[in-house]
C-alpha positions as CSV (number, residue, x, y, z in Angstrom):
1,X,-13.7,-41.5,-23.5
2,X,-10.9,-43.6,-24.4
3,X,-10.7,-42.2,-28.0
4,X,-10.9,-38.9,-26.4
5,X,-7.2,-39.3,-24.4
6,X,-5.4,-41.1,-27.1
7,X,-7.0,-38.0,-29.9
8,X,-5.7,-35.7,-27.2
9,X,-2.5,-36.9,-26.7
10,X,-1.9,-37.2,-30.2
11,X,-2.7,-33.3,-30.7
12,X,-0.5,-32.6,-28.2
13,X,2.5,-34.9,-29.1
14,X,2.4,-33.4,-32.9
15,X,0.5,-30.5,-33.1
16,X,1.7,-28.7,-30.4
17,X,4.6,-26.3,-30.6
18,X,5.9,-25.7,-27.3
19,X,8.4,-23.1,-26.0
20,X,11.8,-23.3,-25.3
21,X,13.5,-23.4,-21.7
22,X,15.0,-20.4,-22.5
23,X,11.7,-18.6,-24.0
24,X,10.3,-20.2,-20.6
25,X,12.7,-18.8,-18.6
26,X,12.6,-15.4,-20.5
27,X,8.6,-15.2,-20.2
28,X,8.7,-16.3,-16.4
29,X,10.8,-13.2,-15.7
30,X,8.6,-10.6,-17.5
31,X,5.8,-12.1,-15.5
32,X,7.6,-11.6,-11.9
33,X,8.8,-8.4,-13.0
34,X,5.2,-7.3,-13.7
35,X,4.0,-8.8,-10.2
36,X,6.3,-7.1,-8.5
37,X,5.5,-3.3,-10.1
38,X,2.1,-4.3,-9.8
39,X,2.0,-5.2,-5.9
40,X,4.3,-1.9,-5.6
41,X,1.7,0.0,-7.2
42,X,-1.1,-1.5,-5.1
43,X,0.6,-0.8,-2.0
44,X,1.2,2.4,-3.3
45,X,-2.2,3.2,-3.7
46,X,-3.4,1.3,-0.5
47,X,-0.8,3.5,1.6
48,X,-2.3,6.7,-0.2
49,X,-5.8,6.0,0.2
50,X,-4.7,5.1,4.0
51,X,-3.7,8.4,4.7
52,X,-6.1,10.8,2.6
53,X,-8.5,8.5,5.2
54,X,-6.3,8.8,8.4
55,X,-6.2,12.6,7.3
56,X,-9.9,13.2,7.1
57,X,-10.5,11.6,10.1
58,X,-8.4,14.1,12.2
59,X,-9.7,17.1,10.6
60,X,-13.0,15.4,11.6
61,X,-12.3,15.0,15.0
């Protein structure tokens, strides 16, 4: 288990090509972008679907 962590950490140390802050930063913005039109669209649809409901109900009545 040992040689496990230290092979591990090794792979990460060297082999490992991590991104920039300002590729971090860059990425981190497309991804709350995307939330954000993605909860609008959900609510969107949740507010639709609420009403063709809220609709059929009265003509029920």
């Amino acid at each position: 288990m040992v040689q496990y962590v230290k092979e591990s950490y090794e792979e990460l140390k060297n082999h490992v090509t991590w991104p920039t802050l300002a590729d971090s930063q860059r990425e981190m913005v497309v991804v709350v972008v995307f939330s954000i039109l993605f909860s609008l669209v959900i609510w969107g649809m949740d507010s639709f679907f609420e009403w063709i409901i809220a609709e059929y109900f009265k003509f029920m009545q």
